[in-house]
N, C-alpha and C positions, 0 to 999 in steps of 0.2 A: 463392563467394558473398559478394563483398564488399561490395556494394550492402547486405548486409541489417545487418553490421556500420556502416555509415555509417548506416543507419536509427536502428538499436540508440542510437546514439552522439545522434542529433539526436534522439531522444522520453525520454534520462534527464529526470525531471522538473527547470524551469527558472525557477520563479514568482520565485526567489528572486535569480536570476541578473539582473543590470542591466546595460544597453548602457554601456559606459566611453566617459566622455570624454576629452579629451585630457589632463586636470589632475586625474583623479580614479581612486583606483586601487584595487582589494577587498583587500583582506590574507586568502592565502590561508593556512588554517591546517593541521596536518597532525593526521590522526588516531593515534591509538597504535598504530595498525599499520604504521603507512608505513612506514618499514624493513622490517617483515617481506615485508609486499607487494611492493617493489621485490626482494628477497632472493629473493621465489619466482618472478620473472618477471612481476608484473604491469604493463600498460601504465597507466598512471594520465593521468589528464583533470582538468583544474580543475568542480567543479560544487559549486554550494551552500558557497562559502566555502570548499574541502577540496581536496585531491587526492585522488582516490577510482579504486579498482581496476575500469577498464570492463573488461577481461577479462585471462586468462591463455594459454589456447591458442586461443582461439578462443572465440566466442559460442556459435556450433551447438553442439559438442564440449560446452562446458560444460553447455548445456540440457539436451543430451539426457544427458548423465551423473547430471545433478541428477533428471529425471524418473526414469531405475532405479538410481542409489545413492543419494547426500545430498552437498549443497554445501553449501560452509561460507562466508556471505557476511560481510563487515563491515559492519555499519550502525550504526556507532559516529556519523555524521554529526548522525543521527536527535536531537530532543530528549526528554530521559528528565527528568520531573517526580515530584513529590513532594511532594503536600498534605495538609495534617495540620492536626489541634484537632479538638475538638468542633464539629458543625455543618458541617463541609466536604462532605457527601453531601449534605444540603441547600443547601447556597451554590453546587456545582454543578451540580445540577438547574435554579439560574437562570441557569446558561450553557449548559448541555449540555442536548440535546430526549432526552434516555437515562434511565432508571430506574434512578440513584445508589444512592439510597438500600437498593433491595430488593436490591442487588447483594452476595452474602455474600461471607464472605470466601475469598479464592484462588480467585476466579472471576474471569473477564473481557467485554468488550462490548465490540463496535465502534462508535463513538458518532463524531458532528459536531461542530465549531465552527460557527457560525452566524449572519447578521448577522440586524437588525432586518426584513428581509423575507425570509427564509427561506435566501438565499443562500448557499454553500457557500464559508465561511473556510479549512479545512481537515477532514480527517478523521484518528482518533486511534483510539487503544486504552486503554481504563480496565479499570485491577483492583483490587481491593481488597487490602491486607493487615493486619498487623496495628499495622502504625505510620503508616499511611494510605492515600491513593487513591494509585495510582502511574498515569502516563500517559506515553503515546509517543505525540509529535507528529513531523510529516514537519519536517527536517532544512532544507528551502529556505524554509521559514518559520516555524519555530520561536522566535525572536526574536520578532515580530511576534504571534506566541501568546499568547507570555511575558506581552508588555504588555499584551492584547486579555482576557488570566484576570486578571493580578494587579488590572487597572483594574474588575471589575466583583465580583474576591472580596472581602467583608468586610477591614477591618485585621486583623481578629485570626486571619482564617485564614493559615497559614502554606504558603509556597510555597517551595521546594525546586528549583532549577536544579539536576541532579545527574549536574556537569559532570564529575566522576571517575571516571564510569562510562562504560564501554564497552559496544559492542552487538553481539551477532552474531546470527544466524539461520541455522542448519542446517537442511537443507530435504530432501527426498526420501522416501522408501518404506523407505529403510535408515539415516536418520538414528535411530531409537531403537534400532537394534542397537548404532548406534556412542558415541551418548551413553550409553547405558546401562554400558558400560563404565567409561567417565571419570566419570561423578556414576550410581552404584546410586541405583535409588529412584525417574528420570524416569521409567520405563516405567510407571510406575503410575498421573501423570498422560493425564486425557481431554482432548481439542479443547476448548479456552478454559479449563482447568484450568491455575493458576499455585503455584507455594509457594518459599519458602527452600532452596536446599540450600548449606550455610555462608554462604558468601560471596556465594553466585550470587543470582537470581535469574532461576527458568527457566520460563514457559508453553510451553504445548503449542498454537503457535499459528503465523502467516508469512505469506505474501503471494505461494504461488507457486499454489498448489491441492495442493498435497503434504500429507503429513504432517511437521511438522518442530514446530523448538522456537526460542524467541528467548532468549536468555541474556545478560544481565543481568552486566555481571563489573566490580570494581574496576579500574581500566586499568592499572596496574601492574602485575596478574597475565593482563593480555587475551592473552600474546602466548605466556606460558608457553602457556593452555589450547589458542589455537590451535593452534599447533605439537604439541600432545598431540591435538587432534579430528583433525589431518589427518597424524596417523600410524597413524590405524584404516585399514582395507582399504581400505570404503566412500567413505572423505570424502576431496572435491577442494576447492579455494578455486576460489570462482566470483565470477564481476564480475558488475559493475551490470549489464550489457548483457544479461544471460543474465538477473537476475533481472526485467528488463522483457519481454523474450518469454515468460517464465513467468507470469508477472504475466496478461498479453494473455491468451494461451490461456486461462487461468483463470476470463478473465471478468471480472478485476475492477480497479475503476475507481483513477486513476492522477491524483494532485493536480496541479494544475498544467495540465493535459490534459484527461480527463475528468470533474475535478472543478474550478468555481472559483465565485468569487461570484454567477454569471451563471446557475448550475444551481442544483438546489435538491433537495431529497431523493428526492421522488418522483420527477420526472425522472429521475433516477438510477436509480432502481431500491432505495435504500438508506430505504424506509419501514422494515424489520426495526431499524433503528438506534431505532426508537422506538416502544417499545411500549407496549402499551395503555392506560398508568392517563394515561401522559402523552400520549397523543394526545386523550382525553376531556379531561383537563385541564388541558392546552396549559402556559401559564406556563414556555413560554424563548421565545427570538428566532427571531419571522419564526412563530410557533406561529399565528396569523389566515393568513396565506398557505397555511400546510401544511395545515392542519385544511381549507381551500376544496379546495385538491388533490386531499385527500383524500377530500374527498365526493365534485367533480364530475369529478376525471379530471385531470390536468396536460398541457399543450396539446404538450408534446412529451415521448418516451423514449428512454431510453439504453436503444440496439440493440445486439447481433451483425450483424457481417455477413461471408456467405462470396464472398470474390470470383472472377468467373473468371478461366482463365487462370494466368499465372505473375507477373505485375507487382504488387507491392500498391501499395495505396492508401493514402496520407501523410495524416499529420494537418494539417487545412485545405482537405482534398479535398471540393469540394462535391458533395450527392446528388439526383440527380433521382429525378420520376416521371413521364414524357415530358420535356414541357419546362420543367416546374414544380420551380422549387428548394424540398426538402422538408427538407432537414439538412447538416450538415456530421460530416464524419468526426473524430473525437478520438483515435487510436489506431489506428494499423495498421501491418503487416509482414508477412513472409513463416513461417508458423509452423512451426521444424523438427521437431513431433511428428507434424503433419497433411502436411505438403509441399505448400502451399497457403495462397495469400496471406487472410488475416484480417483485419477490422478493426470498431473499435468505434467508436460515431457516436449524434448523438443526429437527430431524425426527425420529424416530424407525429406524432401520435398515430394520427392515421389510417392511418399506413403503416408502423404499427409492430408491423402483426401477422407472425407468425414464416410464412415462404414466401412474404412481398410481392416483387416483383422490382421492383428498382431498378437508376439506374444510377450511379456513380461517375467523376467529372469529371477524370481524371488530366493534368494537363498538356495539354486539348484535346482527349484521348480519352477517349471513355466507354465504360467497363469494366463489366457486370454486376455484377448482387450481389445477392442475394436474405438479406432479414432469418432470422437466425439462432438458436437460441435458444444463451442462454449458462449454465454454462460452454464452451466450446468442448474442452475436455480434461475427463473430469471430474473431482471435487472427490476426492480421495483421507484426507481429515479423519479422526482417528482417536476417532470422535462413542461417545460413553457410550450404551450400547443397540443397536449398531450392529450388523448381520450381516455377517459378510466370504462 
């Protein structure tokens, strides 16, 4: 299946990535793991400024490892913040559409960056601790963050680029057997639950639909802990590539792709990023655009869709409904939990009810696909109150 590996390789996110001229060059920089990485066999790709692990044996092999043990990803790429003083839950409440403030501590929320008409800058993760907000912005544009928070936080709030630190995310069904060995104590954390353990910092949280954890490590110890996560039974090192068909299955939306300035929350699907005191009381960016959305309905949604057949559908694949252009595709490949091509896309409103049949423009051919509901794999979240 090599086709799905060039897939994998063409949809890592790219916002960040610019066409080189002939006289202009990126300076690629290497993460704290790159020796280890190369040491354990991984193929590595230039993306987002880095050399970064797309896989190890393979894509499929790692997916489906990751979906029944726990893969050990690097995303040390990622940008890791740290705002602090008095008043910072209030100063970003006027950048972020998210409820700061009520946010206690060692909790977490999935929240948006945002321009003046609702448009999607990027999407991030905020938690609180005890020496202030901590945030992870996506890696391909995290720079551009940088400048877009510090330009609209007060002087006196203080911001923290907290470039010493490394990132990982262990992901699967058997990742808190295995961390719970290396740091006693995760198991205790729920789904968006975060806290200290010495040095670390570790939530109960990821990006695949799994149960898994992102940790937080000094980079100078990143490659000790590795080497100790992936001497438990459970844990492989898994590449990028694996963690975007995971991702896909899951459902959930991918910057660059299906998120950019052009989509907007509702569209998305990502109203849950704001909730209710701040939807009544708007006061952040593009809040007059959301709040109309919100009433009247947003003219197009980010779909599922199952396609037939064996070929997927690439992002930029247009979709009809006869012969009417209704959406374009944002994400799609072949998914190795389902065996059956998937893809994500946004759609008319009107044809974004789940069981519409549509068709998919591949290269001159059109491919069925009937709207989906997503997740497509379900949510495996290890949720406070939850039945197993």
């Amino acid at each position: 299946m090599k086709w799905l590996e060039g897939r994998a390789l063409a949809t890592i996110p790219s916002r960040g990535d610019q066409p080189l001229s002939e006289d202009y060059e990126i300076e690629i920089e290497q993460l704290p793991l790159d020796a280890w990485h190369r040491a354990n066999g991984a193929r590595m790709v230039e993306f987002a400024g880095y050399h970064m692990p797309i896989q190890y044996e393979g894509i499929i092999a790692e997916h489906l490892w990751t979906r029944e043990n726990a893969g050990l990803f690097d995303v040390s790429h990622m940008g890791q913040l740290l705002i602090s003083e008095d008043g910072a839950a209030e100063a970003l409440e006027a950048i972020l559409p998210s409820d700061i403030i009520g946010l206690p501590v060692n909790k977490m929320r999935y929240s948006l960056l945002l321009d003046e008409d609702g448009g999607i800058l990027d999407d991030l993760m905020v938690s609180t601790r005890e020496d202030g907000i901590y945030m992870v912005v996506n890696g391909a544009v995290k720079y551009e963050d940088i400048g877009h928070i510090r330009e609209f936080l007060p002087d006196e709030i203080a911001m923290n680029h907290m470039e010493d630190q490394a990132l990982l995310a262990l992901q699967g069904p058997k990742a808190v057997e295995a961390l719970s060995r290396v740091v006693p104590g995760v198991e205790k954390l729920f789904f968006m639950e975060c806290a200290a353990f010495g040095d670390l910092w570790i939530s109960r949280s990821g990006y695949t639909g799994e149960d898994g954890f992102e940790i937080s490590v000094p980079a100078d110890r990143v490659e000790a802990l590795a080497t100790e996560l992936c001497a438990q039974p459970e844990v492989k090192p898994i590449g990028l590539g694996a963690r975007d068909s995971l991702r896909l299955e899951a459902g959930l939306p991918l910057y660059g792709h299906d998120l950019d300035p052009a989509t907007d929350p509702v569209s998305a699907g990502l109203t849950f990023a704001i909730q209710k005191r701040r939807r009544e009381q708007g006061g952040f960016p593009g809040a007059a655009t959301i709040q109309k959305y919100l009433s009247e309905g947003a003219p197009t949604k980010r779909v599922g869709l199952n396609v037939s057949g064996r070929q997927p559908a690439r992002e930029g694949a247009e979709i009809y409904a006869g012969d009417t252009l209704v959406g374009k595709v944002t994400s799609g490949g072949f998914s190795p939990s389902l065996q059956s091509p998937i893809a994500m896309g946004y759609v008319s409103s009107a044809h974004a009810t789940p069981g519409t049949q549509l068709e998919i423009d591949v290269r001159g051919k059109r491919l069925s696909a009937t709207v989906a509901p997503m997740p497509f794999v379900p949510h495996r979240y290890h949720r406070k109150g939850a039945t197993k």
